[in-house]
N, CA, C, O and CB atoms as a CASP TS submission, in Angstrom:
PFRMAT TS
TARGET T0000
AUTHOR 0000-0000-0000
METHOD Language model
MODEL 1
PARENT N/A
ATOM      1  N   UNK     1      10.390   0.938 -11.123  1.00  0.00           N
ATOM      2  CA  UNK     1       9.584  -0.116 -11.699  1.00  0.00           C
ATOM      3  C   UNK     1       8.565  -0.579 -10.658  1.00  0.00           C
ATOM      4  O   UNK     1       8.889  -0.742  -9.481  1.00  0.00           O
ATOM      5  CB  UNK     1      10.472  -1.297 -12.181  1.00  0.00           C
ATOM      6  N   UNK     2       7.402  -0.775 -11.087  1.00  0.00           N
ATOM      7  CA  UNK     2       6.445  -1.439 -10.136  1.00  0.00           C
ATOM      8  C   UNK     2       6.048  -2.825 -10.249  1.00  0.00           C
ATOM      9  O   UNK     2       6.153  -3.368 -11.349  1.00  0.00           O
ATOM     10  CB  UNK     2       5.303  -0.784 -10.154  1.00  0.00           C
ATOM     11  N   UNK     3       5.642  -3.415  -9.335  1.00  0.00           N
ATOM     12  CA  UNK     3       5.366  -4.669  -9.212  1.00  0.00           C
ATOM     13  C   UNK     3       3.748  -5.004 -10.049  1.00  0.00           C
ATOM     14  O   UNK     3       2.677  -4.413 -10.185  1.00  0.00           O
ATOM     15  CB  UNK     3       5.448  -4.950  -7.560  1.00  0.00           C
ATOM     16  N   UNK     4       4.262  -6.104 -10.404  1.00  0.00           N
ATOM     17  CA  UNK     4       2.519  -6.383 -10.851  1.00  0.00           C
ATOM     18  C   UNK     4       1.040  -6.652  -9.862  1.00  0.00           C
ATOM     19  O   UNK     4       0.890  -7.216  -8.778  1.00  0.00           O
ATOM     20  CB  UNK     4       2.559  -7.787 -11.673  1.00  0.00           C
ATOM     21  N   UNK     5       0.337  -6.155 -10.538  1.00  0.00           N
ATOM     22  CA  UNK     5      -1.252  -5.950  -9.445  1.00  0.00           C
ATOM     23  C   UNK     5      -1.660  -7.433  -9.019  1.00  0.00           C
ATOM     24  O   UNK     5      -2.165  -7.693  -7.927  1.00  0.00           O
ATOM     25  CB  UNK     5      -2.930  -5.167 -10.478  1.00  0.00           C
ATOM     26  N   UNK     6      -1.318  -8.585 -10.233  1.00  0.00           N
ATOM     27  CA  UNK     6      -2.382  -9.978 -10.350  1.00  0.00           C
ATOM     28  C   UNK     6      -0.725 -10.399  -9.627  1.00  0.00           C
ATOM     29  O   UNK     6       0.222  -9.836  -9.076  1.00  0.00           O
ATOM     30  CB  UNK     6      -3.266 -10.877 -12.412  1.00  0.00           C
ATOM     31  N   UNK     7      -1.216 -11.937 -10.124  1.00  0.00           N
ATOM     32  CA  UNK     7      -0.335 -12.377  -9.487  1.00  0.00           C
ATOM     33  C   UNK     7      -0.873 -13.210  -8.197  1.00  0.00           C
ATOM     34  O   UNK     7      -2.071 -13.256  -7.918  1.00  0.00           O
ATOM     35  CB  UNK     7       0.477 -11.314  -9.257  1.00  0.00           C
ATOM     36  N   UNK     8       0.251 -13.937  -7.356  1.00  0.00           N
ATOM     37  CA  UNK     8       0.135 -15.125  -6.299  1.00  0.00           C
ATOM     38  C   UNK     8       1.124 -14.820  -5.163  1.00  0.00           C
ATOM     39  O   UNK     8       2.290 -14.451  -5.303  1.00  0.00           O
ATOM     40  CB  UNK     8       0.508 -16.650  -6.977  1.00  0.00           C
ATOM     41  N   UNK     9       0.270 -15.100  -3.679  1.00  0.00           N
ATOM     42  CA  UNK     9       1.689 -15.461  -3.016  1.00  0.00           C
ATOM     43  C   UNK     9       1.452 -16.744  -2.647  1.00  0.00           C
ATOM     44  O   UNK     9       0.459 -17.410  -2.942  1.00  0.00           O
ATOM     45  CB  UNK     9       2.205 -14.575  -1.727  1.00  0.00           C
ATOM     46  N   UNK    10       2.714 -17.193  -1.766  1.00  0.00           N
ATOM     47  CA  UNK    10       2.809 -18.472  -1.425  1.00  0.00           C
ATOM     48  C   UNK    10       3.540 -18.439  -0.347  1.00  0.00           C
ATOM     49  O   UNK    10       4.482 -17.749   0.041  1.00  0.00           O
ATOM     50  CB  UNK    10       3.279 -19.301  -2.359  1.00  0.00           C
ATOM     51  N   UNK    11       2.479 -19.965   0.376  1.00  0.00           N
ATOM     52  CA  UNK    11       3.743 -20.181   2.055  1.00  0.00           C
ATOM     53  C   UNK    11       3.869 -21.332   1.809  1.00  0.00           C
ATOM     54  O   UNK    11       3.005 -22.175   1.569  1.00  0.00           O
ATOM     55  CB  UNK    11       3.236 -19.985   3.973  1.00  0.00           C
ATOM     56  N   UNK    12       5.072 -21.427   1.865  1.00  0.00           N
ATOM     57  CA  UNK    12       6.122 -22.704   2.416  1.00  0.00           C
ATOM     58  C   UNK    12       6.333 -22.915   3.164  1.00  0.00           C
ATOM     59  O   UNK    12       6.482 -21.872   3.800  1.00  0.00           O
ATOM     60  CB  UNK    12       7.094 -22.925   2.296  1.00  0.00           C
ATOM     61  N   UNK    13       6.522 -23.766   3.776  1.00  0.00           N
ATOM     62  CA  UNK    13       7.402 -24.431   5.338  1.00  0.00           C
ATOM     63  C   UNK    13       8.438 -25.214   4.803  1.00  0.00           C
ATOM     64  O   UNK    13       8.064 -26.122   4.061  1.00  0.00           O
ATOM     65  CB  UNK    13       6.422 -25.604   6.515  1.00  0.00           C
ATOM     66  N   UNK    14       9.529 -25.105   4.971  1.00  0.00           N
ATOM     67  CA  UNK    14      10.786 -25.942   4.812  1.00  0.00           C
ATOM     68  C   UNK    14      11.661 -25.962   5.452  1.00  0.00           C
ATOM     69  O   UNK    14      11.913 -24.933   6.080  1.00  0.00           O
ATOM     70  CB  UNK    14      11.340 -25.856   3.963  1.00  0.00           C
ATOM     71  N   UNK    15      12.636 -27.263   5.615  1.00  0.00           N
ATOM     72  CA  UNK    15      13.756 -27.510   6.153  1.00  0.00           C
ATOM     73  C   UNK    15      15.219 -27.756   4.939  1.00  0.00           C
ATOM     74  O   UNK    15      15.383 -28.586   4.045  1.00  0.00           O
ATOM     75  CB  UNK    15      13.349 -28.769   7.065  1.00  0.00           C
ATOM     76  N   UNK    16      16.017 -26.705   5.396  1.00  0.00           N
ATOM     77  CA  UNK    16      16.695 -26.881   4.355  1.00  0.00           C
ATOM     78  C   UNK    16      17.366 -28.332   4.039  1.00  0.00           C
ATOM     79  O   UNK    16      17.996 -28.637   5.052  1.00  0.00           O
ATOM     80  CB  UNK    16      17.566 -25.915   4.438  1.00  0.00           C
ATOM     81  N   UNK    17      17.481 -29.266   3.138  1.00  0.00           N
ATOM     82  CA  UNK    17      18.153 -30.591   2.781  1.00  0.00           C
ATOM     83  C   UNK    17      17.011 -31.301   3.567  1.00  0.00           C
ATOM     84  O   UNK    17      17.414 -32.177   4.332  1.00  0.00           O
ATOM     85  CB  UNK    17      19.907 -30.889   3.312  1.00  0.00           C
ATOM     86  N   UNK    18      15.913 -31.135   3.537  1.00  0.00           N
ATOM     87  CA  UNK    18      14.899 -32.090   4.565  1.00  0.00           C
ATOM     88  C   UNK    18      13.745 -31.673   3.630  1.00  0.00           C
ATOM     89  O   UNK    18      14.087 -31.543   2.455  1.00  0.00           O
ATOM     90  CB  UNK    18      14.676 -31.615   6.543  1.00  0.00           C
ATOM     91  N   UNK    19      12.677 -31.478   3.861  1.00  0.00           N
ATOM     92  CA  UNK    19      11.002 -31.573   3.578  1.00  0.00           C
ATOM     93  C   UNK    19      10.672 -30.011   3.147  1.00  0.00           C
ATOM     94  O   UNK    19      11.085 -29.019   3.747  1.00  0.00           O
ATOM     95  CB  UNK    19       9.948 -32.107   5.192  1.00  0.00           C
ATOM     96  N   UNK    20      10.204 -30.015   2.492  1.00  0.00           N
ATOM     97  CA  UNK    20       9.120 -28.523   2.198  1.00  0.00           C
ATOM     98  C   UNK    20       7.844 -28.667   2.197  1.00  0.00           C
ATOM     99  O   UNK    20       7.359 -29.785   2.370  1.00  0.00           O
ATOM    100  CB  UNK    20       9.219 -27.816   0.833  1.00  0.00           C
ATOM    101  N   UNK    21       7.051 -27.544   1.998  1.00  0.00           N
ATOM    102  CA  UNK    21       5.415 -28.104   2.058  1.00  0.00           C
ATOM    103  C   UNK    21       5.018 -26.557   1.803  1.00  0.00           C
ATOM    104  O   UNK    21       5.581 -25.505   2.103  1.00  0.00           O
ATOM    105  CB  UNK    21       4.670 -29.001   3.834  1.00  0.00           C
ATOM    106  N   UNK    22       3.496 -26.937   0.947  1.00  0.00           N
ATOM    107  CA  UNK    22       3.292 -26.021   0.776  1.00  0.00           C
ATOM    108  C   UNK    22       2.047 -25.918   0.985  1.00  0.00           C
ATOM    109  O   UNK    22       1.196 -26.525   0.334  1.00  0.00           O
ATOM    110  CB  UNK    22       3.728 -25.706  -0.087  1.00  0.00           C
ATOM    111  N   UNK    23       1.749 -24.906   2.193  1.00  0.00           N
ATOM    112  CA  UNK    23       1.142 -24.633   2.976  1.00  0.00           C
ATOM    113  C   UNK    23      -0.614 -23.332   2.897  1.00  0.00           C
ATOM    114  O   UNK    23      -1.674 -23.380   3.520  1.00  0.00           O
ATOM    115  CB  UNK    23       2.353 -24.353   3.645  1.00  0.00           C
ATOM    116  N   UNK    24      -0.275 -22.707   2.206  1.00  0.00           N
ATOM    117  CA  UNK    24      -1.269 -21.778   1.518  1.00  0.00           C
ATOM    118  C   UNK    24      -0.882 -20.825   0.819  1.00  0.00           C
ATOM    119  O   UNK    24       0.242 -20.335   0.922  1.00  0.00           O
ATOM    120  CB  UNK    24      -2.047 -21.206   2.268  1.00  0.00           C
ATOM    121  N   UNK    25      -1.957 -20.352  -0.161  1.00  0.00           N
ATOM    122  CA  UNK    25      -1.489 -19.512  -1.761  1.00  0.00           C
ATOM    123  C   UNK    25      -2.884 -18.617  -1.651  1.00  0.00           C
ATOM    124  O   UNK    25      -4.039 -18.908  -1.340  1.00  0.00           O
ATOM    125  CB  UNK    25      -1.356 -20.788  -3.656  1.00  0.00           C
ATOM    126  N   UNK    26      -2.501 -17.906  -1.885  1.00  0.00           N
ATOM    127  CA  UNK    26      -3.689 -17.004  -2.256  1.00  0.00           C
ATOM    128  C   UNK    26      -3.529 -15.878  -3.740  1.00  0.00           C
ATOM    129  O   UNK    26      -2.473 -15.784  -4.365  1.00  0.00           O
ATOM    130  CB  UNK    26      -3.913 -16.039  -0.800  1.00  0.00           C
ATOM    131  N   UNK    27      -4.316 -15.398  -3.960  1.00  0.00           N
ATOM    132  CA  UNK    27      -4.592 -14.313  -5.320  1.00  0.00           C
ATOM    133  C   UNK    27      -4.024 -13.127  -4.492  1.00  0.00           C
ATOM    134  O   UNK    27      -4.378 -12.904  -3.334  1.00  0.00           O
ATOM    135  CB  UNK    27      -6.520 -14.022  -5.990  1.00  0.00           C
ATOM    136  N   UNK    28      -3.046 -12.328  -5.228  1.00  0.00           N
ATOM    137  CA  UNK    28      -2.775 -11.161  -4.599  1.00  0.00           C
ATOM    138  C   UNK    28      -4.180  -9.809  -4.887  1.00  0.00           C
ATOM    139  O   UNK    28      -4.570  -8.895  -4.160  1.00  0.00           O
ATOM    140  CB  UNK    28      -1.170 -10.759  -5.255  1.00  0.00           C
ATOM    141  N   UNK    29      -4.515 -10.162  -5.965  1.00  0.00           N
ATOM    142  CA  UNK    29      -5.826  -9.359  -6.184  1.00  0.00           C
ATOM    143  C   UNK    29      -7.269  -9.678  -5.302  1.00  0.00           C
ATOM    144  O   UNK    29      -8.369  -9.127  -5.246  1.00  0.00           O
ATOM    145  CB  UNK    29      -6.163  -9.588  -7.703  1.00  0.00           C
ATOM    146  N   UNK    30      -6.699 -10.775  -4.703  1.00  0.00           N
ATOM    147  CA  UNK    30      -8.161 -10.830  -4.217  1.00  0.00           C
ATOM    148  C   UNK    30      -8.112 -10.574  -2.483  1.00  0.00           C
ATOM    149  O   UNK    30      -9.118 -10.267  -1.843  1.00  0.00           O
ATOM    150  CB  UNK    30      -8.889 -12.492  -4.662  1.00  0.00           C
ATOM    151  N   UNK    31      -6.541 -10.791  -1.777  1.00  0.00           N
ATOM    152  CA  UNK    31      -5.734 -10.041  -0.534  1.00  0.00           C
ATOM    153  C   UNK    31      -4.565  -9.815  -0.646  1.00  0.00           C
ATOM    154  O   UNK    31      -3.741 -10.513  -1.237  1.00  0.00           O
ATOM    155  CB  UNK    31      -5.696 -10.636   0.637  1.00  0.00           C
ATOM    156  N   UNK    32      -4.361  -8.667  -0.003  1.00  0.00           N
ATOM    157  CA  UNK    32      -3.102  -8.393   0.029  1.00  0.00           C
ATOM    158  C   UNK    32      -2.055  -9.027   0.777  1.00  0.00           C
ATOM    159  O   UNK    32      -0.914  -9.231   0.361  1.00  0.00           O
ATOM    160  CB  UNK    32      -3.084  -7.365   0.275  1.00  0.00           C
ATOM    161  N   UNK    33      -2.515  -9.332   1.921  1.00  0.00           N
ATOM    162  CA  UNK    33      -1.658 -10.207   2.926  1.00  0.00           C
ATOM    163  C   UNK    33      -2.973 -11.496   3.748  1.00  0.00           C
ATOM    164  O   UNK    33      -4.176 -11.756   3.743  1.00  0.00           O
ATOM    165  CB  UNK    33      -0.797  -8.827   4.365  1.00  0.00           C
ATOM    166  N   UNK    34      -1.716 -11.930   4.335  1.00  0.00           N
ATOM    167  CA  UNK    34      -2.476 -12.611   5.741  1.00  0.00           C
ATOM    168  C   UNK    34      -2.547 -11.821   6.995  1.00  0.00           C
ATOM    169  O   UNK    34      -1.710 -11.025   7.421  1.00  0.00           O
ATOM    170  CB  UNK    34      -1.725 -13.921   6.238  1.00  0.00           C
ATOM    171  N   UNK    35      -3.783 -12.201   7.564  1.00  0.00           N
ATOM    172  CA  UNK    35      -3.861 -11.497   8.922  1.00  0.00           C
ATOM    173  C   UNK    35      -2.934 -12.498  10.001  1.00  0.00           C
ATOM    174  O   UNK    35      -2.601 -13.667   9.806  1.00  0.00           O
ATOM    175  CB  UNK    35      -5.641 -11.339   9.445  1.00  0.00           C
ATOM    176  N   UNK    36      -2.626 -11.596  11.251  1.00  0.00           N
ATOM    177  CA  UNK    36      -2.166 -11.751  12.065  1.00  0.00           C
ATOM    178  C   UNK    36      -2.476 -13.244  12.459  1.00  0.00           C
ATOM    179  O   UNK    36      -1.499 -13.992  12.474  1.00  0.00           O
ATOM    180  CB  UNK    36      -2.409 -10.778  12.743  1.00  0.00           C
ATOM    181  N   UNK    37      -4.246 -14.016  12.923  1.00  0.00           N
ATOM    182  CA  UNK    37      -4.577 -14.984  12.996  1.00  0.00           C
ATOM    183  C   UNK    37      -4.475 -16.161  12.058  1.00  0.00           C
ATOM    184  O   UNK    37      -4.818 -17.324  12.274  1.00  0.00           O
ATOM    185  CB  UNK    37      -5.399 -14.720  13.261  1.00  0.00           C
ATOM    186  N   UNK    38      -3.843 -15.545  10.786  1.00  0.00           N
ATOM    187  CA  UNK    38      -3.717 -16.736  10.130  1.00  0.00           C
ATOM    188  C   UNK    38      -2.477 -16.698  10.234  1.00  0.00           C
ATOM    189  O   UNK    38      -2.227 -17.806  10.710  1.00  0.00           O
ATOM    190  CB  UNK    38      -4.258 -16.951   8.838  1.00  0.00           C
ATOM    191  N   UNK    39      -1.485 -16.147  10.105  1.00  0.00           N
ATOM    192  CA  UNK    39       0.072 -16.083   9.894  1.00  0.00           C
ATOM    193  C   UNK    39       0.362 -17.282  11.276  1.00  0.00           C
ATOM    194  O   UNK    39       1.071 -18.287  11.228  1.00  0.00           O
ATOM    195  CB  UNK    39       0.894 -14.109  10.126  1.00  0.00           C
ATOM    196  N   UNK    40      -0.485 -16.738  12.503  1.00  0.00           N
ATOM    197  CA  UNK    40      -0.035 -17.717  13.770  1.00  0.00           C
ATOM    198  C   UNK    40      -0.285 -19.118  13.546  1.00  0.00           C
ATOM    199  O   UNK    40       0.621 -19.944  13.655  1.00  0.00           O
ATOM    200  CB  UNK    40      -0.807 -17.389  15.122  1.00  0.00           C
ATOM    201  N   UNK    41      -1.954 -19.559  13.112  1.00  0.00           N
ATOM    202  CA  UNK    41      -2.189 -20.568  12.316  1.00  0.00           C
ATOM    203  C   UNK    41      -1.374 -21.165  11.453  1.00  0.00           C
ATOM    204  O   UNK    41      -1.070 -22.352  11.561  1.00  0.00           O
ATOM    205  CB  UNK    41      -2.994 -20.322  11.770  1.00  0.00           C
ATOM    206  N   UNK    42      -1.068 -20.612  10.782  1.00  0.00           N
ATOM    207  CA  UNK    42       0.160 -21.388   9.856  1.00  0.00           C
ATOM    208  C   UNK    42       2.245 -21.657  10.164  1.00  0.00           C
ATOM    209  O   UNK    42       3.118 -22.129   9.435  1.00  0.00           O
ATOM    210  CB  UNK    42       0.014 -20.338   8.413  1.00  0.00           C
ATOM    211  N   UNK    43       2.274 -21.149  11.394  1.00  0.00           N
ATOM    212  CA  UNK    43       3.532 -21.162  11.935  1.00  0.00           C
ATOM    213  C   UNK    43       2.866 -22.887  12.719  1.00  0.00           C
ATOM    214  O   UNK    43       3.579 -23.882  12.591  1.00  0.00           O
ATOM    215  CB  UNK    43       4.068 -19.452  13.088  1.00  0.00           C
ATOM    216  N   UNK    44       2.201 -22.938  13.084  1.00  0.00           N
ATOM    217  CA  UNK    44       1.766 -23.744  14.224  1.00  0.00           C
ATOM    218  C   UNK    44       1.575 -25.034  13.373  1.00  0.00           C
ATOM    219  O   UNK    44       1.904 -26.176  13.691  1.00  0.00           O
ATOM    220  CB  UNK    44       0.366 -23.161  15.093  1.00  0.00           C
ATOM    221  N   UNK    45       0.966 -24.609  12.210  1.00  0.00           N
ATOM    222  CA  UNK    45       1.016 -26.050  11.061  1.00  0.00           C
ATOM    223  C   UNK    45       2.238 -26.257  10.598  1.00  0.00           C
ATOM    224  O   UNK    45       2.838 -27.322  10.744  1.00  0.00           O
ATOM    225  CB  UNK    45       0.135 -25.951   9.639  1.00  0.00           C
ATOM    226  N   UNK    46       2.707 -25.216   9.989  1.00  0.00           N
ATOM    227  CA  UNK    46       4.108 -25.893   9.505  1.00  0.00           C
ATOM    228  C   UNK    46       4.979 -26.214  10.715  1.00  0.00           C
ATOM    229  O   UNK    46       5.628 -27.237  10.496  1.00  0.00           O
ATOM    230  CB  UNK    46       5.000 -24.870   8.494  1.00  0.00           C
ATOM    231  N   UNK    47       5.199 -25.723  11.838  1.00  0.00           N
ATOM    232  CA  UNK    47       5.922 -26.585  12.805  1.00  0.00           C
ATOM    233  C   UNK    47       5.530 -27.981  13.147  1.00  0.00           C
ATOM    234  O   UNK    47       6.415 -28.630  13.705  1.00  0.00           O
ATOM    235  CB  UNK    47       5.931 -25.956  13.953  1.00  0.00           C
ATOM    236  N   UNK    48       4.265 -28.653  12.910  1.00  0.00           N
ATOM    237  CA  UNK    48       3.845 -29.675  13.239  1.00  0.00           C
ATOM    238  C   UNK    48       4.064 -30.650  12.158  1.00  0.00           C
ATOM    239  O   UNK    48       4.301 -31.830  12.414  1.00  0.00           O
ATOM    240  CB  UNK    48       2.658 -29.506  13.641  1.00  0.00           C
ATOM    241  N   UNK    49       3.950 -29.933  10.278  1.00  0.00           N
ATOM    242  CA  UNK    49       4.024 -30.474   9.399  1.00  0.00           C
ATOM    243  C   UNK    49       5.730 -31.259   9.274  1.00  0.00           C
ATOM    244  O   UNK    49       5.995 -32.434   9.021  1.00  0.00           O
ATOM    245  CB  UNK    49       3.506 -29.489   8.463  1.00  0.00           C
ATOM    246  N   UNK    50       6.816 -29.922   9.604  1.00  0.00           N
ATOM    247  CA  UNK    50       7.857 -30.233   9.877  1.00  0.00           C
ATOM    248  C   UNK    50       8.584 -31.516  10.496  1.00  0.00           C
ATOM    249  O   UNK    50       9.452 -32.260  10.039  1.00  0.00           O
ATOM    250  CB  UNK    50       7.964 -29.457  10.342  1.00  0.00           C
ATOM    251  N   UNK    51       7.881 -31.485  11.737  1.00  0.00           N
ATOM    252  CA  UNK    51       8.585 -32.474  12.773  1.00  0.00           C
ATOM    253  C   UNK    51       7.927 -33.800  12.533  1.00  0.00           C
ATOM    254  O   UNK    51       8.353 -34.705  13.252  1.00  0.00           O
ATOM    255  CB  UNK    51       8.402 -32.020  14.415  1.00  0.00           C
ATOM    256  N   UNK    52       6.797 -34.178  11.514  1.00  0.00           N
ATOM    257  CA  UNK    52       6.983 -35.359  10.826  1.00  0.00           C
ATOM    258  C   UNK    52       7.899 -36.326  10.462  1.00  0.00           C
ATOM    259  O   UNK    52       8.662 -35.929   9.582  1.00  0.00           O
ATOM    260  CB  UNK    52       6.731 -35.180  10.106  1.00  0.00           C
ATOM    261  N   UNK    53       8.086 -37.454  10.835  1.00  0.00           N
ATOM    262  CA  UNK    53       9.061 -38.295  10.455  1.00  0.00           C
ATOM    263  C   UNK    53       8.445 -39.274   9.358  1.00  0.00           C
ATOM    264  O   UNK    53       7.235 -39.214   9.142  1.00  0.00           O
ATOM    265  CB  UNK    53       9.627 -39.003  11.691  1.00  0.00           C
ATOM    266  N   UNK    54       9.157 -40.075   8.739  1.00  0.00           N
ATOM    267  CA  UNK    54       8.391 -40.942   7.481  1.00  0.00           C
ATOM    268  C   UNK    54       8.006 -41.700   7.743  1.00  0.00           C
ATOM    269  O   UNK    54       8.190 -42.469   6.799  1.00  0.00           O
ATOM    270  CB  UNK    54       8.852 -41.422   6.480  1.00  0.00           C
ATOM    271  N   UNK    55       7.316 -42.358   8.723  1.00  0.00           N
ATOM    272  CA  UNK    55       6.071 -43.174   8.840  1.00  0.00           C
ATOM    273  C   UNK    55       4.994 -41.953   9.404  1.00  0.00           C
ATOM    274  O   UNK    55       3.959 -42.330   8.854  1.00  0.00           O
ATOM    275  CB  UNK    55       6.297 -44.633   9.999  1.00  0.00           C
ATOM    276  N   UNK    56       4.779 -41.240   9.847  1.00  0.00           N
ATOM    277  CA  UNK    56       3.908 -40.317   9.733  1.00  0.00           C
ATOM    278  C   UNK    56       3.386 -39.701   8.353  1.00  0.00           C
ATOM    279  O   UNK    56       2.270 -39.740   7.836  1.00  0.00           O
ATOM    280  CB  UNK    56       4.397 -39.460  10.446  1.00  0.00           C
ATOM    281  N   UNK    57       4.586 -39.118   7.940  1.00  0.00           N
ATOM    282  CA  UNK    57       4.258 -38.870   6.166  1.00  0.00           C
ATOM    283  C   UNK    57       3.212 -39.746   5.354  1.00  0.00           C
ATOM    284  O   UNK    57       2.055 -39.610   4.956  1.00  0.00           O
ATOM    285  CB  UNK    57       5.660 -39.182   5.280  1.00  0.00           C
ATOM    286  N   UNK    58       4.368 -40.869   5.303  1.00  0.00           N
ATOM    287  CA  UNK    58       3.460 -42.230   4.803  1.00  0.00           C
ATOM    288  C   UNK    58       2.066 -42.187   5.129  1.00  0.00           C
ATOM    289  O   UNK    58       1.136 -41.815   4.413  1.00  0.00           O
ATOM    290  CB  UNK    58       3.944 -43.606   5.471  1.00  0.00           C
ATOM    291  N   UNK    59       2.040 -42.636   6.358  1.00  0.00           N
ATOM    292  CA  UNK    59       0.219 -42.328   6.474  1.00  0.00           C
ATOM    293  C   UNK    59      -0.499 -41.231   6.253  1.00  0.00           C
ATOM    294  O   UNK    59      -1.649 -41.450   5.871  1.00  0.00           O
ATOM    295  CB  UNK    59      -0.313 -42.463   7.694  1.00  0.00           C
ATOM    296  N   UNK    60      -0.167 -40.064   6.379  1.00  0.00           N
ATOM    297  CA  UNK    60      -0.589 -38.676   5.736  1.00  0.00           C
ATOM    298  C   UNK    60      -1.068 -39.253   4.504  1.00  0.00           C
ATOM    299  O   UNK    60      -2.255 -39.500   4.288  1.00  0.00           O
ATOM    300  CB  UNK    60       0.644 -37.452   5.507  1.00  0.00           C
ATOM    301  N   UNK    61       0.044 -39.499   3.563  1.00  0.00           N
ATOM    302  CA  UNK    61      -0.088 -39.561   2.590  1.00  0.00           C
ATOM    303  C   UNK    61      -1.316 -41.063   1.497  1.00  0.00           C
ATOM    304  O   UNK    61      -1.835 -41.196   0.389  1.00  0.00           O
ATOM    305  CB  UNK    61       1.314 -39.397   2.557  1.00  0.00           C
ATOM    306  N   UNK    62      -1.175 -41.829   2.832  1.00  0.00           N
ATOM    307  CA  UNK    62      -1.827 -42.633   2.675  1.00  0.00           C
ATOM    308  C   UNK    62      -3.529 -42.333   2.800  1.00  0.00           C
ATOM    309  O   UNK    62      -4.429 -42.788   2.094  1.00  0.00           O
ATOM    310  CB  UNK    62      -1.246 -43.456   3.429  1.00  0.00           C
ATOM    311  N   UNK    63      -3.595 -41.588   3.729  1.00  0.00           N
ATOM    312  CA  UNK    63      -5.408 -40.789   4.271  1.00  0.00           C
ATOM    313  C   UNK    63      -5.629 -39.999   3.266  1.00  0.00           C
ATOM    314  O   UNK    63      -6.793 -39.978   2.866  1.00  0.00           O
ATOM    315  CB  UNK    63      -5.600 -39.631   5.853  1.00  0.00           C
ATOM    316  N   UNK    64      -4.577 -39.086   2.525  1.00  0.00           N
ATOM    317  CA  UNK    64      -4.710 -38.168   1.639  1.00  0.00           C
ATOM    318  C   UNK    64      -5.060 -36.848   2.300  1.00  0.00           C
ATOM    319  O   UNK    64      -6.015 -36.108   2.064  1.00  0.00           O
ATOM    320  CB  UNK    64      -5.632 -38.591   0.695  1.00  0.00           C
ATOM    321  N   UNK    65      -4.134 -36.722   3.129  1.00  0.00           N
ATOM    322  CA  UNK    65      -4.154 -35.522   4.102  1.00  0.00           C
ATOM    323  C   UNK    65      -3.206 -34.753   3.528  1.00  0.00           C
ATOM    324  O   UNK    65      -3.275 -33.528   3.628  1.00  0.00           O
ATOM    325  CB  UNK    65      -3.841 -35.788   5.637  1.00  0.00           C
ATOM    326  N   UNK    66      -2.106 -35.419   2.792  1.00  0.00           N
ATOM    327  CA  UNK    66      -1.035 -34.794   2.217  1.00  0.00           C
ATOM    328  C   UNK    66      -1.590 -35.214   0.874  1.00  0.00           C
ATOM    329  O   UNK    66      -2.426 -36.105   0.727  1.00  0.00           O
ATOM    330  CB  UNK    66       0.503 -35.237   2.676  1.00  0.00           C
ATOM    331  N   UNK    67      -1.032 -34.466  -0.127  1.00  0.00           N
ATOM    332  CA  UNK    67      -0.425 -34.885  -1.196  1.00  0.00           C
ATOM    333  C   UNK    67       1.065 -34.418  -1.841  1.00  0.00           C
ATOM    334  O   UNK    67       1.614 -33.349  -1.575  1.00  0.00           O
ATOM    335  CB  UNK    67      -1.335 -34.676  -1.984  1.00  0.00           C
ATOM    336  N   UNK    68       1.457 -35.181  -2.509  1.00  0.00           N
ATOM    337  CA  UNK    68       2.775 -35.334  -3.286  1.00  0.00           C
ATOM    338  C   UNK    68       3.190 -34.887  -4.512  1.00  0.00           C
ATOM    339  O   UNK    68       3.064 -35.293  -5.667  1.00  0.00           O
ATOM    340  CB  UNK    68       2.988 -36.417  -3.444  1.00  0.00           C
ATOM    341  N   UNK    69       3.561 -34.226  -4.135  1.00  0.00           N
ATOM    342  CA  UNK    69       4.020 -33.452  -6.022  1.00  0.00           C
ATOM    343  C   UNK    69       5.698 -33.406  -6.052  1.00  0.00           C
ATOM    344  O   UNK    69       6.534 -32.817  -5.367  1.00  0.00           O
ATOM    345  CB  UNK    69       3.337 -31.201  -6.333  1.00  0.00           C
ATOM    346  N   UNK    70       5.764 -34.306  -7.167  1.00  0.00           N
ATOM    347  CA  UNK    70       7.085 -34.863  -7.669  1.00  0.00           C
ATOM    348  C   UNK    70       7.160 -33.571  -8.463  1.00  0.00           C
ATOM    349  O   UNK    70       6.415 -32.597  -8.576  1.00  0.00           O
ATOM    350  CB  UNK    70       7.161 -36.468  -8.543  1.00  0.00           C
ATOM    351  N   UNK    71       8.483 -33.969  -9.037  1.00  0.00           N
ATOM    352  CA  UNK    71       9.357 -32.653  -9.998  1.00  0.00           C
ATOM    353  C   UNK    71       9.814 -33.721 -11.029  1.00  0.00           C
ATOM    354  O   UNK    71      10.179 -34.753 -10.467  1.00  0.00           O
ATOM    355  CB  UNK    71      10.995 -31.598  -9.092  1.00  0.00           C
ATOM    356  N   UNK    72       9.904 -33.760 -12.570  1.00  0.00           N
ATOM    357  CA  UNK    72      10.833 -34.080 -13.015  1.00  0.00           C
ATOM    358  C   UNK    72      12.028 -33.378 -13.015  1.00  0.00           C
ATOM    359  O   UNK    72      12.109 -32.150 -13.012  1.00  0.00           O
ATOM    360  CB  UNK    72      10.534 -34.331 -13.870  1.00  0.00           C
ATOM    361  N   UNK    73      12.999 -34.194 -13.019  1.00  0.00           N
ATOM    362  CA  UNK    73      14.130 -33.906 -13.000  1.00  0.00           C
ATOM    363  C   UNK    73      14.749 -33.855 -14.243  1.00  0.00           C
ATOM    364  O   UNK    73      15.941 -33.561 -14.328  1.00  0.00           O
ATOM    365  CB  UNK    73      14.646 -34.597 -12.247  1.00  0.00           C
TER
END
């Protein structure tokens, strides 16, 4: 079976029972991967996004540097 051509990927950064984030998405049709310089780029954000504590968040979220996407439950 083969995989489909269209389609999305996605990076996350998460801590398990702690924070996730989601970090960049791209069209699989439009790249196939990330390069080397971005993959490092984005280890370096999500480690920084990570070690956020909630008054940092808060203000993130307050500048609108972050945004928040709830789930219903």
């Amino acid at each position: 079976m083969q995989g489909k051509s269209g389609g999305f990927r996605t990076i996350i950064a998460f801590k398990v029972d702690d924070k996730s984030f989601f970090i960049f998405g791209f069209s699989k049709n439009e790249k196939a991967n990330i390069s080397t310089k971005e993959k490092t780029a984005l280890k370096i954000m999500a480690k920084e996004l990570l070690a956020y504590d909630n008054k940092q968040l808060a203000k993130a979220l307050k500048h609108k540097a972050l945004f928040e996407v709830i789930r219903d439950e």
